[in-house]
N, C-alpha and C positions, 0 to 999 in steps of 0.2 A: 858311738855317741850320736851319729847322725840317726841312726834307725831309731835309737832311744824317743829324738825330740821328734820323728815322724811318727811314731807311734803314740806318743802326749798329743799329738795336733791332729790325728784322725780321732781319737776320742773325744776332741774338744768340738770334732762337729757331730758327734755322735747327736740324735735328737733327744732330749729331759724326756721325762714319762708325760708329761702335759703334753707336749709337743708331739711326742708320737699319738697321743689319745684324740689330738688334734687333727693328726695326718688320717688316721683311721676316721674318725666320722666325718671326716672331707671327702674320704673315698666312699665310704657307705653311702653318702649325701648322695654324690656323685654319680653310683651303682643306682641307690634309688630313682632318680631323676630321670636314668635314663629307663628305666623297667616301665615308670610311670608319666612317659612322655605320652601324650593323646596320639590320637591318628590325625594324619594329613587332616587342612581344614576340609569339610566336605564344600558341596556346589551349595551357597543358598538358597538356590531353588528348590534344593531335595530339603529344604524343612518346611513343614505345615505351619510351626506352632500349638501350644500345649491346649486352645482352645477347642482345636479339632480332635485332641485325645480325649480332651473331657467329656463329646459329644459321645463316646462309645463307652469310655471308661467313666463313667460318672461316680462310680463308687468309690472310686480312688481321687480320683479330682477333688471331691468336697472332703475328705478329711485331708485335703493338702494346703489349705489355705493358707493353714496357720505352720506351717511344714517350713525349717528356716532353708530347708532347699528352694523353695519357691521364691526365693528372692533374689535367684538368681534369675526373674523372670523380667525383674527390674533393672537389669544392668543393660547399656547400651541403648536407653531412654526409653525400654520398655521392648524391645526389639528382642530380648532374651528368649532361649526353647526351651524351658525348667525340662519336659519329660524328657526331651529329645539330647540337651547333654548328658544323660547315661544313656538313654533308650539308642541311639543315634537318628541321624535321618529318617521320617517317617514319611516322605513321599508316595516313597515304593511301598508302604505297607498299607497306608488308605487306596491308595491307586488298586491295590492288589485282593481290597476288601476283606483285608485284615488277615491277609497272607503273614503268621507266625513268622516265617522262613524270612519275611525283608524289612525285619527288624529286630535287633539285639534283643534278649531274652535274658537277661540277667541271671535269673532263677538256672539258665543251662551251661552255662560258662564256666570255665574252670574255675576251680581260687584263686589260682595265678592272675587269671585275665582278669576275676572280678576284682582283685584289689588294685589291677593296676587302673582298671577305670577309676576305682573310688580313690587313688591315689593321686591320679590327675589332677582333683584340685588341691586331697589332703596332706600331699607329699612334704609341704615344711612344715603341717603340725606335729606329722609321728615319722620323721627321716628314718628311725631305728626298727619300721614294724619288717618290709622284710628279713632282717634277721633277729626276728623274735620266734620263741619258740611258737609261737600261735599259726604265725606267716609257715614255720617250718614244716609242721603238720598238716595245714592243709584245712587251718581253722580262719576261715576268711570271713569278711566286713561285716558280711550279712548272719554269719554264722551266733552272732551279737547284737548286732543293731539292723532294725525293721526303718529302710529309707524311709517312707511314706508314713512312718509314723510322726503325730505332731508331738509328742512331748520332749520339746526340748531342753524342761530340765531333767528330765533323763536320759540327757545325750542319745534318744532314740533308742535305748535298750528295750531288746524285746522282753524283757522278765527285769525287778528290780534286783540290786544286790541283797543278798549275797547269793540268792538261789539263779542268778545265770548263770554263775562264777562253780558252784558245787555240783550243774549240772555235767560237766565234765571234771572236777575235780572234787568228785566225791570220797577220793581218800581224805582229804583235808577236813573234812566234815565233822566227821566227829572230834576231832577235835574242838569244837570250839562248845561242844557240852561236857568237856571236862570241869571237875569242878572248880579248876580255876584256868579262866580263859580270858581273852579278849572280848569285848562284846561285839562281838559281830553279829550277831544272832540277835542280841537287843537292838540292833541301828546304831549305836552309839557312835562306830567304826563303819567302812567301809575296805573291803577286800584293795580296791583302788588308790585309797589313802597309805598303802603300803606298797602297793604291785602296781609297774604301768604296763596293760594289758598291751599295748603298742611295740613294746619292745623298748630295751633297755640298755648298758653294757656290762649289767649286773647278771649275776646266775639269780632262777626263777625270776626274775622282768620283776626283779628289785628295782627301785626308784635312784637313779643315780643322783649322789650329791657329793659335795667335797669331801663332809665326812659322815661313812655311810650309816655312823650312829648316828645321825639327825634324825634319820627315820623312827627312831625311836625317840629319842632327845624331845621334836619336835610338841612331844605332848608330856615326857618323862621330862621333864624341864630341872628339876630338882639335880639330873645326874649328866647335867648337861657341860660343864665345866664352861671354861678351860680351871684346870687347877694347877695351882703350883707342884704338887707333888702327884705325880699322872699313877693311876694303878695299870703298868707295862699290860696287863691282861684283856683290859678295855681300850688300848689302844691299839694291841697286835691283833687279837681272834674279834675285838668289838662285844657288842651285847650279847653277841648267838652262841660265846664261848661258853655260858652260866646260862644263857636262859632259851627255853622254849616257844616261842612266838607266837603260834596258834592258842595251844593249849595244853596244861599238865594236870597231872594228879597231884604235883605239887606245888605248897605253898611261892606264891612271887614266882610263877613257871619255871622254875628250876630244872635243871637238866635230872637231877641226883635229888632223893629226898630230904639227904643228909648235909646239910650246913659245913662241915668238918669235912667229909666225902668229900664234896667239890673243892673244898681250897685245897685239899691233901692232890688235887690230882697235878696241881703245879706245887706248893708245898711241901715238902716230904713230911710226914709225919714222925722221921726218925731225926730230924733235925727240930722238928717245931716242938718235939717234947722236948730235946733241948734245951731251948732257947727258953722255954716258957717252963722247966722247971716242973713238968708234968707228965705222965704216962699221955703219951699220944694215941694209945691205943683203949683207954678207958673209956668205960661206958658212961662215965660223971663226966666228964668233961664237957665245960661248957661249951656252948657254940662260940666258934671266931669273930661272931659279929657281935657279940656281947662286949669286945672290944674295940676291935675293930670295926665299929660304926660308919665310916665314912670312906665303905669299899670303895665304890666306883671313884674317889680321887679326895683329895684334903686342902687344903689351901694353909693349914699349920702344924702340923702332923706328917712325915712320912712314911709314919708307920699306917695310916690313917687312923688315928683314934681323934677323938672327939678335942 
């Protein structure tokens, strides 16, 4: 008896699923944090400021104006080293007349080091990118966004969507010229509206939400519920269980061409001629939704019909 109520009371401090999701992105925060700690403060003697880069570097100076890195050049009542917080101290690199070697090079750094600099300040927007498959590869900051460029509404992306996104994920591509697709390829959509390239806790840097059919939901509003009468299929596999994402050759991206196919493959179709009083194997047989109008869930209906 006694083992009995000690074993009820180590599971009662067991942690919920929230709470372990909790404990893990505290530690990932955490792992981040420290990957993307800066280095020691340097001497401020050893900074010039960004005036003196403009004098060599002028090409890059004038389209940095409007560059929202540069405003970092306003903090500390104007005191700020816009080039010099990634470049580092550039003392030794004027003194050296523009000795490469006694100043950080960005363009030569690993991935590694380059995101932990670009992490440095960005570490609580995207706490999840080291363990994103992008971080994992070996696909870093710059591999995506051009610092010095000013277009800030395009988050600095060196190409716009969706062609930065298909230059390495060109198997995805053709999908989206199937003849029934997402438009991606019209603007309509963006790659990012679905995927957070930063890293996620979702598989393929899916956008994490409460419930991960929002990602769909959030535009499919029609099939967004809650319903009284839940269709168990969209709530166990979600939308990816029926449908294609990118793009199909068939109608409403369907997995299967076939209307009756899909339901048959959790329905049995030796049961559903059954029930329904029909050859389940017939080639008349109408489609399921001819009935069953109100798959994705019903609110007076459990069968979901209309």
């Amino acid at each position: 008896m006694k083992r009995y109520f000690l074993y009820v009371a180590l599971i009662a401090l067991l942690p919920g699923p929230s709470t372990r999701a909790g404990v893990l992105y505290a530690a990932g925060a955490k792992q981040q944090a420290a990957v993307a700690q800066k280095a020691p403060a340097a001497n401020p003697a050893d900074f010039v400021g960004s005036e003196v880069c403009a004098a060599c570097h002028a090409d890059v100076a004038k389209k940095f104006s409007d560059n929202p890195h540069s405003k970092l050049a306003l903090r500390n009542h104007g005191t700020g080293a816009t080039c010099e917080s990634c470049h580092g101290p550039g003392k030794a690199h004027v003194d050296g007349g523009g000795d490469v070697t006694k100043i950080v090079q960005l363009s030569k750094l690993s991935p590694k080091d380059l995101d932990a600099t670009c992490l440095g300040c960005h570490a609580g927007a995207h706490p999840n990118f080291l363990r994103s498959p992008h971080a994992k590869a070996g696909v870093s900051c710059t591999s995506c966004h051009s610092v010095h460029n000013g277009d800030m509404e395009a988050k600095l992306l060196k190409a716009a969507q969706p062609q930065l996104c298909f230059q390495c994920h060109a198997d995805v591509k053709p999908a989206f010229d199937m003849p029934f697709h997402h438009r991606v390829n019209e603007g309509l959509i963006k790659c990012s509206d679905c995927h957070d390239p930063h890293g996620t806790f979702g598989n393929n840097n899916i956008r994490s939400t409460a419930d991960q059919n929002a990602i769909c939901t959030k535009c499919h509003t029609e099939t967004r519920g809650p319903f009284v009468f839940e269709h168990a299929a969209v709530k166990a596999e979600g939308c990816l269980g029926c449908h294609t994402p990118h793009g199909s050759q068939n109608a409403r991206l369907l997995n299967v061409p076939n209307i009756n196919q899909l339901c048959n493959q959790c329905h049995s179709p030796v049961s559903a001629g059954t029930v329904h009083g029909m050859n389940a194997g017939s080639a008349d047989r109408p489609p399921c939704i001819t009935c069953h109008t109100m798959i994705h869930g019903s609110n007076v209906n459990p069968a979901f019909i209309r």
